[in-house]
N, CA, C and O atoms as a GROMACS GRO file, in nm:
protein
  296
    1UNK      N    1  -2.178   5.002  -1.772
    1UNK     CA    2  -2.155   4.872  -1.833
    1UNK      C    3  -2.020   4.818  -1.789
    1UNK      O    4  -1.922   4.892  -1.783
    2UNK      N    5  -2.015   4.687  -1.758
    2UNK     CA    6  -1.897   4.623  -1.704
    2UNK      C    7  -1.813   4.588  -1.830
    2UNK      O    8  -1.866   4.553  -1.935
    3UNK      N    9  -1.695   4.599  -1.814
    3UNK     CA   10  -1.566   4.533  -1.927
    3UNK      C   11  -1.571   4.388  -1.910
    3UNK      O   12  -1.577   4.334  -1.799
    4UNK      N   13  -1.568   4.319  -2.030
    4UNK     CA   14  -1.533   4.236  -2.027
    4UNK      C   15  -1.435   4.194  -1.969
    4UNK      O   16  -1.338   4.268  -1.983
    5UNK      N   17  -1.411   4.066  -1.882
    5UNK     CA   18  -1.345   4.038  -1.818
    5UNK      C   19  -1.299   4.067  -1.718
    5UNK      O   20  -1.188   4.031  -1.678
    6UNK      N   21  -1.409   4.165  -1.639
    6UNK     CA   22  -1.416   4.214  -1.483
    6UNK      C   23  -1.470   4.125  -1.418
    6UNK      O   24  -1.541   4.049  -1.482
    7UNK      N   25  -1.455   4.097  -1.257
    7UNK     CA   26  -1.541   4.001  -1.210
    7UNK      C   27  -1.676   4.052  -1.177
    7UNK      O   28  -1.694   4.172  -1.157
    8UNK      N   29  -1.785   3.954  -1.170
    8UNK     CA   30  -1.927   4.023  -1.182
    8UNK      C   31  -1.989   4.046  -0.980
    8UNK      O   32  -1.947   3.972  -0.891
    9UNK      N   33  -2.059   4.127  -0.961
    9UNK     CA   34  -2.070   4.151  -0.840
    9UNK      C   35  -2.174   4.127  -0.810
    9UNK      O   36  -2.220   4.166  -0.703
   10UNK      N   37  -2.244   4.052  -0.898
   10UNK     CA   38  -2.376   3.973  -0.933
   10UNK      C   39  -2.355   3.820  -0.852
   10UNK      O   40  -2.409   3.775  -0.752
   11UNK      N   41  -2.266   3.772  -0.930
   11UNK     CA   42  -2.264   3.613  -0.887
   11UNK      C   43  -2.093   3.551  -0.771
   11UNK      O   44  -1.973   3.548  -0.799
   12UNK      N   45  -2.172   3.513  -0.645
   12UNK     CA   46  -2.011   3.513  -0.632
   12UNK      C   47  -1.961   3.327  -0.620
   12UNK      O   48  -2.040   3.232  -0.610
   13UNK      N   49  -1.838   3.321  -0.624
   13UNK     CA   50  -1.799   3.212  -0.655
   13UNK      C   51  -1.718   3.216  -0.534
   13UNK      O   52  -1.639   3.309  -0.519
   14UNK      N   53  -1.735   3.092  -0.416
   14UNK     CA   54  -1.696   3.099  -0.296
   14UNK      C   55  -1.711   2.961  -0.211
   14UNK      O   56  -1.806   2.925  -0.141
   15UNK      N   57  -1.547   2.873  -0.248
   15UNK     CA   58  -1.542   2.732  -0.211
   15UNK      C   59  -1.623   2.711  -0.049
   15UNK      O   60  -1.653   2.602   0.001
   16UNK      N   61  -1.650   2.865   0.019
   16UNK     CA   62  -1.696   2.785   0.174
   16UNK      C   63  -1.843   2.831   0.138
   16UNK      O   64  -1.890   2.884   0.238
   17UNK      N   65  -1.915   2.832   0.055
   17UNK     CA   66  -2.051   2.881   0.013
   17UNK      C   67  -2.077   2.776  -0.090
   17UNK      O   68  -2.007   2.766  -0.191
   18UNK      N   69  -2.199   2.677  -0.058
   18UNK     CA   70  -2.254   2.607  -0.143
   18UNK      C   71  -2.123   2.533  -0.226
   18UNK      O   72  -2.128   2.515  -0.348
   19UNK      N   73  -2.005   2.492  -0.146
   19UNK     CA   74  -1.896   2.420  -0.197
   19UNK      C   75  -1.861   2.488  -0.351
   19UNK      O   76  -1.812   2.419  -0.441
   20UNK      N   77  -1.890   2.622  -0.367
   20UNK     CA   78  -1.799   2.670  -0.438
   20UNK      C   79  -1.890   2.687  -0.588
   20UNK      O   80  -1.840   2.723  -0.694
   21UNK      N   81  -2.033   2.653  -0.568
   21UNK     CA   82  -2.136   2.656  -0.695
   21UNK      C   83  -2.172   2.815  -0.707
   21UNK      O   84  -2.213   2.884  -0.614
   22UNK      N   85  -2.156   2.846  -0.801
   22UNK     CA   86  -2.197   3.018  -0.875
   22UNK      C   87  -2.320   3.017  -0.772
   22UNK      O   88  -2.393   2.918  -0.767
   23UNK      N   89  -2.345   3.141  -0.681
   23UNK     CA   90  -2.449   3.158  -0.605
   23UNK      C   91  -2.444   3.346  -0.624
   23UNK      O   92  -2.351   3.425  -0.643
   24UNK      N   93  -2.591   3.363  -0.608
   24UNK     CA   94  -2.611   3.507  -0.629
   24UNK      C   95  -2.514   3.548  -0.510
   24UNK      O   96  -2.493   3.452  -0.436
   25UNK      N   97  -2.452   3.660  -0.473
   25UNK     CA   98  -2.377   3.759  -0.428
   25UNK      C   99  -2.492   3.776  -0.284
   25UNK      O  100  -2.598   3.837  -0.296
   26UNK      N  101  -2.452   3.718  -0.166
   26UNK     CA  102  -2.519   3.765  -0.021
   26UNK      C  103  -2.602   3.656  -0.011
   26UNK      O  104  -2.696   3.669   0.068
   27UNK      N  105  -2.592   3.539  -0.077
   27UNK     CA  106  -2.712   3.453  -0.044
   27UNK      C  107  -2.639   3.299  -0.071
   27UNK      O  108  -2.540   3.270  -0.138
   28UNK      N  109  -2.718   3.225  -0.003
   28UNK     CA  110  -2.703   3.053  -0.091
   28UNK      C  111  -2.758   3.027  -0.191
   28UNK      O  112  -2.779   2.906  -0.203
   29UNK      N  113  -2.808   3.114  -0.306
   29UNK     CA  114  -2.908   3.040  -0.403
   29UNK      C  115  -2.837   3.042  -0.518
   29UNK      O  116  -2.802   3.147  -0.573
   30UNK      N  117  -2.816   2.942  -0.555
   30UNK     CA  118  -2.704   2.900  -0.683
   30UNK      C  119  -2.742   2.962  -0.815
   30UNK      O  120  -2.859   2.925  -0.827
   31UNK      N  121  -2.720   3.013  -0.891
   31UNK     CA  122  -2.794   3.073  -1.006
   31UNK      C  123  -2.851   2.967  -1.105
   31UNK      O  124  -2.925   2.987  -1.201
   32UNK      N  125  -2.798   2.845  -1.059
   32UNK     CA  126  -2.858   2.740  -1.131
   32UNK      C  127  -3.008   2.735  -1.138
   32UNK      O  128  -3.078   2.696  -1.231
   33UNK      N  129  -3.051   2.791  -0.997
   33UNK     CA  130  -3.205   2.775  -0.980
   33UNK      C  131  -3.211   2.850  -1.086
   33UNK      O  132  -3.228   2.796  -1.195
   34UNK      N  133  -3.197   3.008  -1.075
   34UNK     CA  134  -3.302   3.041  -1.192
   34UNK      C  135  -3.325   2.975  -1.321
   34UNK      O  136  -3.436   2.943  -1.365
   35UNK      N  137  -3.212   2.959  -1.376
   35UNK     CA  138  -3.207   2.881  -1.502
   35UNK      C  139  -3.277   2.773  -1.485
   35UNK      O  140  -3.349   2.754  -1.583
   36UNK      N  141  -3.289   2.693  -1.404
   36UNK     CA  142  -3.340   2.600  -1.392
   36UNK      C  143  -3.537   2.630  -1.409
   36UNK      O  144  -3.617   2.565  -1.476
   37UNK      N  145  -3.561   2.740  -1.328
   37UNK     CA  146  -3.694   2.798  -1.325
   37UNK      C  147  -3.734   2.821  -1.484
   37UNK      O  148  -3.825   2.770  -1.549
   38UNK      N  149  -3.643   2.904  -1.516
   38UNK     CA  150  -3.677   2.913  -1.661
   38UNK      C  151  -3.665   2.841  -1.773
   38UNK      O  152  -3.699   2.854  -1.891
   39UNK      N  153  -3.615   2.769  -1.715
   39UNK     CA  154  -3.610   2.615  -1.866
   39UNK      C  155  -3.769   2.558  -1.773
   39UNK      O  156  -3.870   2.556  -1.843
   40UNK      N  157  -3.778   2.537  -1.699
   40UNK     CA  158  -3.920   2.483  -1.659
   40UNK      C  159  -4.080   2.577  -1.688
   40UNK      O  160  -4.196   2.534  -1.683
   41UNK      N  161  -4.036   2.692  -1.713
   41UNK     CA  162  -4.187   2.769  -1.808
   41UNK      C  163  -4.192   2.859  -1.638
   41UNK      O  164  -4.279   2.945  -1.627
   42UNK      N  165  -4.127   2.841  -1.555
   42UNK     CA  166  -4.203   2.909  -1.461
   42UNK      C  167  -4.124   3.114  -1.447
   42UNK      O  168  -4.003   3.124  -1.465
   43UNK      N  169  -4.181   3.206  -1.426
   43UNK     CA  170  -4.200   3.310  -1.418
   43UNK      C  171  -4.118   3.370  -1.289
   43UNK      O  172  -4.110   3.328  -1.174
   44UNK      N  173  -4.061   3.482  -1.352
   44UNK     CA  174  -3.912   3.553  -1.271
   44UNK      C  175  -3.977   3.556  -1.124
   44UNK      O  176  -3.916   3.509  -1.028
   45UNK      N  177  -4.113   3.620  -1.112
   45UNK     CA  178  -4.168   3.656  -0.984
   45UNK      C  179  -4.192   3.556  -0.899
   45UNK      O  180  -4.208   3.572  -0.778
   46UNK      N  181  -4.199   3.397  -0.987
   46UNK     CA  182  -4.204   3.263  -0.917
   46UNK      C  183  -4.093   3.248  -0.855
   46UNK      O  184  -4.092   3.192  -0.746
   47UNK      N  185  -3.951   3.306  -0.927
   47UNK     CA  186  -3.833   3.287  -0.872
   47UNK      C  187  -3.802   3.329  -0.707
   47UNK      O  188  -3.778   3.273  -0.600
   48UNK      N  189  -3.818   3.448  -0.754
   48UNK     CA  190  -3.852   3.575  -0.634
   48UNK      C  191  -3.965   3.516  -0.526
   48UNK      O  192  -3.938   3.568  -0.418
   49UNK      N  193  -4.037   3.460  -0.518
   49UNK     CA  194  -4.129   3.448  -0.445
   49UNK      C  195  -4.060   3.312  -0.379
   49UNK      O  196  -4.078   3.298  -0.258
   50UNK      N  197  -3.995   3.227  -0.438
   50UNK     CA  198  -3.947   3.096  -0.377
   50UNK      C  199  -3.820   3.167  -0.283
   50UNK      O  200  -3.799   3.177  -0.162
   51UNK      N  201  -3.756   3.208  -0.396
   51UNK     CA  202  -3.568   3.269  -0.342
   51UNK      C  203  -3.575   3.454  -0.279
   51UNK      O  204  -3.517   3.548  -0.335
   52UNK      N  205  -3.623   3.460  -0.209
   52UNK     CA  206  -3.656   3.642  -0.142
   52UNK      C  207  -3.554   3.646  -0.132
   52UNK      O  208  -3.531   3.761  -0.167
   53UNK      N  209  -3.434   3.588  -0.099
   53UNK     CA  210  -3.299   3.681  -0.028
   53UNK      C  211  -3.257   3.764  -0.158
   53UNK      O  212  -3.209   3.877  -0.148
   54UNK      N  213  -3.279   3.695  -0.293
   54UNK     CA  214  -3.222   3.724  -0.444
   54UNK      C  215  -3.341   3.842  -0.450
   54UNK      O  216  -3.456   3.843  -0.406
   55UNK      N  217  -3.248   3.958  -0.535
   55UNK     CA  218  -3.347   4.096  -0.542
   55UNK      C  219  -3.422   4.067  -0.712
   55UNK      O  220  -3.416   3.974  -0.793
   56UNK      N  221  -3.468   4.154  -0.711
   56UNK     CA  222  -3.519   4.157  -0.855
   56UNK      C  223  -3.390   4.195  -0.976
   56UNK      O  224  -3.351   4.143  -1.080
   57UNK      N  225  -3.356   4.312  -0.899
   57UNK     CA  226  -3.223   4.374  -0.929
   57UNK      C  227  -3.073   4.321  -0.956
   57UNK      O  228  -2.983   4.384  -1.012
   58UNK      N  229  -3.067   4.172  -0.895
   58UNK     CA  230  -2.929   4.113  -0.878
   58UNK      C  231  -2.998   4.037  -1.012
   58UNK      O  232  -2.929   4.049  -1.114
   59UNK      N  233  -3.126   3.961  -1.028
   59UNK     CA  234  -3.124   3.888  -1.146
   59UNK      C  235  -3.122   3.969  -1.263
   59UNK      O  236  -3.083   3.908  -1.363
   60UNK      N  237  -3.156   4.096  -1.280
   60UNK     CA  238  -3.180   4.180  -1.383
   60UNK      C  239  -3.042   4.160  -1.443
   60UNK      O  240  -3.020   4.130  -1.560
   61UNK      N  241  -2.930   4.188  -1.323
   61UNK     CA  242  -2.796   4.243  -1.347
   61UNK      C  243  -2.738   4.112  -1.431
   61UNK      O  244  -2.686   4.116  -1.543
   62UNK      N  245  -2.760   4.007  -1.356
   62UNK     CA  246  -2.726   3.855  -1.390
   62UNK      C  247  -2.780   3.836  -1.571
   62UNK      O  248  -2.703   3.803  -1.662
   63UNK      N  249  -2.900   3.860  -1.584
   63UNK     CA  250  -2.964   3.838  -1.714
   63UNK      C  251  -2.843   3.936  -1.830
   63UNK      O  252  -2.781   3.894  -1.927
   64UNK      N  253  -2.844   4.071  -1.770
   64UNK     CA  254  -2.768   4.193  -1.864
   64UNK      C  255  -2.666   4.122  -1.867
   64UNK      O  256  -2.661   4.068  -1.977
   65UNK      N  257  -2.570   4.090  -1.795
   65UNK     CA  258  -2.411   4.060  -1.761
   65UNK      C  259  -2.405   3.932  -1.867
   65UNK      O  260  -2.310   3.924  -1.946
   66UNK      N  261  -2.503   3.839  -1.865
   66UNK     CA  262  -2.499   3.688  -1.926
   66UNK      C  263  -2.544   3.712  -2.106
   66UNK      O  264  -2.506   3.648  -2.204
   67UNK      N  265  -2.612   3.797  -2.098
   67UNK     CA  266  -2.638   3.913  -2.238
   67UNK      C  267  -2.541   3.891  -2.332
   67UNK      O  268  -2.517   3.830  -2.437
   68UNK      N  269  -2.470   4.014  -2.200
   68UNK     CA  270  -2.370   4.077  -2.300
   68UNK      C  271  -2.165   4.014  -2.304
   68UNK      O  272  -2.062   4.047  -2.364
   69UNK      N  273  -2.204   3.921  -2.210
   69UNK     CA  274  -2.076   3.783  -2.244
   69UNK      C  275  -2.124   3.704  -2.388
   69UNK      O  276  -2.057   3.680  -2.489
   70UNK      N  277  -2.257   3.675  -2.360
   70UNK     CA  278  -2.288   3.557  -2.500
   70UNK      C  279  -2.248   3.648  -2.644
   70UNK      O  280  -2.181   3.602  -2.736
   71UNK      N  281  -2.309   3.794  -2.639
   71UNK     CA  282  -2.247   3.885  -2.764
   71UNK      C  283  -2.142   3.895  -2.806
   71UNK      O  284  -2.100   3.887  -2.921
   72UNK      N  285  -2.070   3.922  -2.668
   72UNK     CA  286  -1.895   3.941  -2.700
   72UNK      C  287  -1.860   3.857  -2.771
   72UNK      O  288  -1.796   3.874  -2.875
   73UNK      N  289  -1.904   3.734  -2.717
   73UNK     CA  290  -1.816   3.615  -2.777
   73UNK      C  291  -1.912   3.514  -2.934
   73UNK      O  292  -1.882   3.402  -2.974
   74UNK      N  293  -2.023   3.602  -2.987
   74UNK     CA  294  -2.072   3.517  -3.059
   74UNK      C  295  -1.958   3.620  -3.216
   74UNK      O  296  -1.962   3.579  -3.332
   0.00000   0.00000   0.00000
């Protein structure tokens, strides 16, 4: 489990990558998509099937990591 307030190795944040928009870690795909997928009803494997470079594994990590920030701080 990561400490709060480590940087995540999930999402990287990188002004010469997608001008600097939260993008999964090794790829261009902004994590916005997923969220975006999932406010629209559509299904993780829909994600995966559009975005292949993103593992199953980096969103898992992304979902846990976004978890357990919203806990800390509720």
């Amino acid at each position: 489990m990561k400490k709060r307030g480590t940087k995540s190795s999930v999402v990287k944040i990188d002004p010469e990558i997608m001008s600097g928009t939260p993008c999964f870690a090794g790829t261009r795909v902004p994590v916005r998509a997923l969220l975006d997928y999932i406010e629209g009803g559509e299904t993780l494997d829909d994600f995966l099937d559009q975005y292949p470079s993103v593992s199953r594994e980096q969103v898992i990590a992304y979902l846990e990591e976004s978890g357990e920030l919203m806990l800390a701080t509720a």
